[in-house]
C-alpha positions in Angstrom: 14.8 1.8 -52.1 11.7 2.5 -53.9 9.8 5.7 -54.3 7.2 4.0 -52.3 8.9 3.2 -48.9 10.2 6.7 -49.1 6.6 8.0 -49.5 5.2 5.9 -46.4 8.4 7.1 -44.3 7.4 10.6 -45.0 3.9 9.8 -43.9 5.2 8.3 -40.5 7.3 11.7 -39.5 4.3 14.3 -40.8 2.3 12.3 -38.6 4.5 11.7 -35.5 5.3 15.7 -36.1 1.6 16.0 -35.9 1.4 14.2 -32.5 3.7 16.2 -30.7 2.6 19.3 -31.7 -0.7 18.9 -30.8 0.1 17.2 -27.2 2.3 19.9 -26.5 -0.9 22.9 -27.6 -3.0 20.5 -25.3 -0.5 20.6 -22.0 -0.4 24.0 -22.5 -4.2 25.0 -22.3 -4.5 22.9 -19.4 -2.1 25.0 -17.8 -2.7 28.2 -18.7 -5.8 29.8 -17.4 -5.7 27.3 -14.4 -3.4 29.0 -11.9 -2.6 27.3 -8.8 -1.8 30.0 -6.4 -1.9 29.7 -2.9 -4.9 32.0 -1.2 -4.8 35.8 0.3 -7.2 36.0 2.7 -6.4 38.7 4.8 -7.8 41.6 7.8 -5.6 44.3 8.9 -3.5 47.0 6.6 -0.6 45.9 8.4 0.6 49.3 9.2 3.7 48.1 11.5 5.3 46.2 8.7 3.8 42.9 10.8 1.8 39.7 9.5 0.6 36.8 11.0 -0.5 33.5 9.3 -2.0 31.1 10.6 -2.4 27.3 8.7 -5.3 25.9 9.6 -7.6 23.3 9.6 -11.6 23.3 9.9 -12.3 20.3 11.6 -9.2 20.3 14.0 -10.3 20.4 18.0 -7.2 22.6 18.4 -7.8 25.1 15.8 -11.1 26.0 16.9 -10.1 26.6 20.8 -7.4 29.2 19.3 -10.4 30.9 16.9 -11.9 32.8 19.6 -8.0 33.8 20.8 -7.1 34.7 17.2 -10.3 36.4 16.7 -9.6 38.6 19.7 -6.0 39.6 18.7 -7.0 40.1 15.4 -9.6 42.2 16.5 -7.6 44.1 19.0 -4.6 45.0 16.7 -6.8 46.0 13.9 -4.9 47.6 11.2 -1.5 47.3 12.9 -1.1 43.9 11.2 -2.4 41.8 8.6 -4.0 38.6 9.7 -3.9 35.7 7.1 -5.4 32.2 6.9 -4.3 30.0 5.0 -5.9 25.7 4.6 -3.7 22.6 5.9 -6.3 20.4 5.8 -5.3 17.0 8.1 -7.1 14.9 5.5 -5.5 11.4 6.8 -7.6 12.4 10.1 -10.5 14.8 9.5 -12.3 13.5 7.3 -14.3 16.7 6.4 -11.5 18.9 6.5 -11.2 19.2 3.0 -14.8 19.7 2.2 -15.1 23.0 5.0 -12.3 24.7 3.4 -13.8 24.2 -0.2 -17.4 26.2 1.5 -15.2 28.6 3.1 -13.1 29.6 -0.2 -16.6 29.3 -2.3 -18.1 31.7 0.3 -14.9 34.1 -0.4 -16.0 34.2 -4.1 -19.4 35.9 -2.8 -16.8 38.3 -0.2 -18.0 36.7 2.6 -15.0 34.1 3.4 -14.5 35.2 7.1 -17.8 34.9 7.3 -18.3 31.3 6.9 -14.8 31.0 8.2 -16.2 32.0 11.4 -19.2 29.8 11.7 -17.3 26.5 10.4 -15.1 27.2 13.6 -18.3 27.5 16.0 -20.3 25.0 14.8 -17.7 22.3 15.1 -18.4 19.7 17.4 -14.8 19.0 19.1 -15.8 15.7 19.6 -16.7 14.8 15.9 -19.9 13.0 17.0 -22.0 15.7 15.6 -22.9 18.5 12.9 -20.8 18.8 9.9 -17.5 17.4 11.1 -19.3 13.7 11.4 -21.7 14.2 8.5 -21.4 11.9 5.5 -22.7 14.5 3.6 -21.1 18.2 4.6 -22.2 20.1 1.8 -26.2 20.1 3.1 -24.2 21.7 6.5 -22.9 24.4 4.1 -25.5 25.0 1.8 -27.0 25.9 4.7 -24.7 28.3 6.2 -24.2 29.8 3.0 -28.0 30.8 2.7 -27.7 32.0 6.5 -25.0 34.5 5.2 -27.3 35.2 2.2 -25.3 34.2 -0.4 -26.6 33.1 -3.7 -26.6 28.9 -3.5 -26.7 28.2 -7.3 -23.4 30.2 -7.5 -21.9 28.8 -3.9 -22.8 25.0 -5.1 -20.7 25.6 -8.5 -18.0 27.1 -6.7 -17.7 24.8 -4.1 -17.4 21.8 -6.3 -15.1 24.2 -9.2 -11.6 23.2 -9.5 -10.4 26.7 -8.9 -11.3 26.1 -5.0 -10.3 22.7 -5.1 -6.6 24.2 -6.5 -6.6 27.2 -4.3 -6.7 24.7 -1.3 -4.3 22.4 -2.4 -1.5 25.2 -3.2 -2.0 26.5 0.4 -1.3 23.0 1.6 1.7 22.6 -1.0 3.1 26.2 0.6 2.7 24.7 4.1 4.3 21.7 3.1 7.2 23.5 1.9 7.9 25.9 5.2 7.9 22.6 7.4 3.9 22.8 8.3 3.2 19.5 9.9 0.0 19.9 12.3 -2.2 22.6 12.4 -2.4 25.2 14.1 0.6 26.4 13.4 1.8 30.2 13.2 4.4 32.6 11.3 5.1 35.5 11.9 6.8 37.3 9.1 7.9 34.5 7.4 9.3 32.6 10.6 7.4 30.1 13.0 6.0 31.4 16.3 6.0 29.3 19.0 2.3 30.8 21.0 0.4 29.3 23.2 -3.3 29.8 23.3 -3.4 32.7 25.5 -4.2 36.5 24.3 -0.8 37.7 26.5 1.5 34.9 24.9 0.0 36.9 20.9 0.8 40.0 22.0 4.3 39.3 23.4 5.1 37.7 20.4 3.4 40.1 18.2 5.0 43.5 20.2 8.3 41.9 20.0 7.9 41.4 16.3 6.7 45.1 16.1 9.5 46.4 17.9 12.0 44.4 15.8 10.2 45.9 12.9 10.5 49.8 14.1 14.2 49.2 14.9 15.5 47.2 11.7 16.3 43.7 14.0 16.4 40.9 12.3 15.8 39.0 15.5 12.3 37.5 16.3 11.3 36.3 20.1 9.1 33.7 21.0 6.8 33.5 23.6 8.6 31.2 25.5 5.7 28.8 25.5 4.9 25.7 23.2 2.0 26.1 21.1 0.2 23.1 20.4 0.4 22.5 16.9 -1.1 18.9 16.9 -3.3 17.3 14.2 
């Protein structure tokens, strides 16, 4: 064969070698640098060893008649455990879900997540015929909250619409997906569902009974005995 068709051969690999080389540089800077872990919002030192996580979702009737129950426990225990929230937004029915959970984690990046968590939960309308949860347009809802809670809204507005939340959120949801998280809301505690009902006594069997297994070494948990109703 000639020195020619050689030469053009040659050509072909440098340039195929080129390809690859550079899609694999390129599928690694959009990796790097854009970390998709799942969120740490948390209250309570957890002094007994004890944590309780709660999936959530914003817009869900059933979620926000626990808040004021959660709230209270959390409140009550204080640093004997460590409270966490984590996002399972029901998308497929709420359609606004997604959208709350991306003011409350742009809120976090101005330390004041709970905050906003707080007044998402009491200023949704159960009934989704008013406010935010039946707004085409939920972000004017949460610019305003976030300027009630005195946050800067140049910064909120980049942060609510920045990938980081938008990847935050979804990683919490892929992490619920993966321990069996189906409707919302539904509890763990330490690492293992919790059957509670939405009653301050039906927390703090659970959670005493997770204590005391704690203090003693058991690797038995107890439920309440009561069905929680983890619906979407």
């Amino acid at each position: 064969m000639s020195k020619q068709f050689w030469a053009v051969v040659a050509v072909i690999v440098l340039v195929l070698v080129g390809i690859s080389v550079f899609t694999g540089k390129k599928s690694d800077t959009s990796t790097s640098g854009n970390t998709k872990a799942a969120t740490s919002h948390t209250e309570g030192q957890g002094t007994t060893g004890v944590t309780l996580v709660e999936y959530g979702d914003y817009q869900c009737p059933y979620c926000q008649t626990y808040h004021p129950t959660v709230k209270q426990i959390v409140a009550d225990y204080g640093d004997k455990i460590t409270f966490q929230f984590r996002n399972f937004p029901l998308t497929s029915l709420h359609q606004n879900a997604f959208a709350a959970a991306r003011a409350a984690e742009a809120a976090g990046k101005q330390n004041k997540y709970w905050q906003m968590h707080d007044l998402l939960y009491e200023n949704n309308d159960p009934n989704g015929s008013s406010g935010w949860v039946a707004s085409k347009a939920p972000s004017s809802y949460f610019n305003n909250f976030a300027t009630q809670l005195g946050l800067n809204l140049t910064q909120f507005k980049k942060d609510y619409a920045s990938m980081a939340v938008n990847n935050a959120i979804n990683a919490d949801m892929a992490a619920g997906t993966k321990l069996g998280v189906e409707g919302t809301p539904t509890f763990y505690i330490n690492g293992k569902k919790a059957t509670i009902s939405n009653s301050p006594d039906d927390f703090k069997k659970a959670l005493d009974a997770a204590i005391q297994n704690k203090a003693t070494g058991s690797t038995t948990t107890t439920s309440s005995g009561n069905t929680a109703q983890t619906k979407k």
